[in-house]
C-alpha positions as CSV (number, residue, x, y, z in Angstrom):
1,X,170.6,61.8,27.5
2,X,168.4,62.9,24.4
3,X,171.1,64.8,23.2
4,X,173.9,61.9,23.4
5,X,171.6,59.5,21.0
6,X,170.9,62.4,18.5
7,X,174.6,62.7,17.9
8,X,174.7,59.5,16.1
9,X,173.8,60.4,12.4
10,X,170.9,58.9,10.8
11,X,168.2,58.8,8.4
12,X,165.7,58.4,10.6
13,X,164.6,59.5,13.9
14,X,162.8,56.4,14.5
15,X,166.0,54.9,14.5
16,X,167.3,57.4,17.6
17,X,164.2,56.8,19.3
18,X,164.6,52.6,19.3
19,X,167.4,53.2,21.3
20,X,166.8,55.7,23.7
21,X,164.0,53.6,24.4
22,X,166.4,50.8,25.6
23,X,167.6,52.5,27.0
24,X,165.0,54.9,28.9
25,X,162.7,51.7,29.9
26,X,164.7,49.9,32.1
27,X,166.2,53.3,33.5
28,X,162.3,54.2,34.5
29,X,161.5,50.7,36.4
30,X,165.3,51.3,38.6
31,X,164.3,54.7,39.4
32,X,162.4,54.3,42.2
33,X,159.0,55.7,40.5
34,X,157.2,52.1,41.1
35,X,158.9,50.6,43.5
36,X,160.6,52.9,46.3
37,X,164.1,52.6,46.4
38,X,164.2,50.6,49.8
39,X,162.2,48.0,48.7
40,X,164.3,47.1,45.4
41,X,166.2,44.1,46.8
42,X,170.0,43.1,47.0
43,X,172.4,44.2,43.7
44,X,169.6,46.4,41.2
45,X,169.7,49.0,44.6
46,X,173.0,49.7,43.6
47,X,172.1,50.3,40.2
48,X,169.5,52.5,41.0
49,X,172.3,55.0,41.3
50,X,173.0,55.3,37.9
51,X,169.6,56.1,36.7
52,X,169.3,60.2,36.5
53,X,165.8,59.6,37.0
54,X,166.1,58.2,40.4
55,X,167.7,61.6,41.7
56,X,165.0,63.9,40.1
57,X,162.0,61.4,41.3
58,X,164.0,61.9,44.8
59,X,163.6,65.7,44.4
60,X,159.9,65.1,43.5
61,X,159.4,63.2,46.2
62,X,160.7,66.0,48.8
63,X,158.8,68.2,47.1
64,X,155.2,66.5,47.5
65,X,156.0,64.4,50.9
66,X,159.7,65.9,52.5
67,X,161.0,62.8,52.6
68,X,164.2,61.7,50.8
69,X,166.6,59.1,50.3
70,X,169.3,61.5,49.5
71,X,169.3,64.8,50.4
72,X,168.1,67.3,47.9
73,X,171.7,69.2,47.6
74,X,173.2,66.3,46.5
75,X,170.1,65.2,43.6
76,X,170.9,68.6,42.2
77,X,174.8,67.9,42.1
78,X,174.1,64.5,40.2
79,X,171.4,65.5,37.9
80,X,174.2,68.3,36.9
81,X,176.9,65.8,36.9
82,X,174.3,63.3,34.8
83,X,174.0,66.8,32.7
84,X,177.8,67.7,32.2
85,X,178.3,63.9,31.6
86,X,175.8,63.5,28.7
87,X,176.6,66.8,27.3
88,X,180.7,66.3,27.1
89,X,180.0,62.9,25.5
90,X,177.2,64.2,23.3
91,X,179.7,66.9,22.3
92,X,182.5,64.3,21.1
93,X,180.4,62.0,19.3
94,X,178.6,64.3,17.0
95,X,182.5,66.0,16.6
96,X,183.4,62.2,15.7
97,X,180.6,61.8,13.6
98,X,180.4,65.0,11.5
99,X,183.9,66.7,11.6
C-alpha cells in the first residue's frame, strides 16, 4: 500500500504520509487487532475483508493460538492478491505521473 501513495509526486513526504495515514488508521481498528473479528457487529464485518491487515493479523493469530477465522492458505492468497493489487496500481500511477 506504501508503494501505491509514493507514486503520487510530491515535495514532500509529509505529504504521502498524511494520507497513508487515512488511510492506515481506520484500516488498523477493522482489522480485527482490538476487537476480534466476531465481535465487530452487523455491516463493518463485512468491511473487515478489505483490510490487508485483517488476513495477516489472522495468520498471526494461528501462529500464537491455532485458531483462525480463515484458514491460513487462503490469508496468504489475499495478502498476495492485496500485493499484486497495490503493485499493478502503484505501477500505473507513477507511469501516469512521470512518463
Amino acid at each position: 500500500m506504501g508503494t501505491l501513495f509514493a507514486a503520487y509526486p510530491t515535495e514532500s513526504p509529509g505529504d504521502i504520509m498524511s494520507m497513508l495515514n487515512l488511510v492506515r488508521l481506520p484500516l488498523i481498528f477493522i482489522s480485527g487487532i482490538f476487537i476480534p473479528i466476531e465481535s465487530i457487529p452487523g455491516i463493518a464485518q463485512y468491511a473487515t475483508f478489505l483490510s490487508p491487515l485483517t488476513y495477516g493479523n489472522d495468520l498471526i493469530h494461528a501462529a500464537y493460538t491455532g485458531t483462525t477465522v480463515f484458514s491460513p492458505f487462503a490469508d496468504i492468497a489475499m495478502l498476495l492478491l492485496f500485493i499484486v493489487l497495490f503493485q499493478f496500481a502503484a505501477n500505473r500511477l507513477y507511469r501516469k505521473f512521470n512518463g
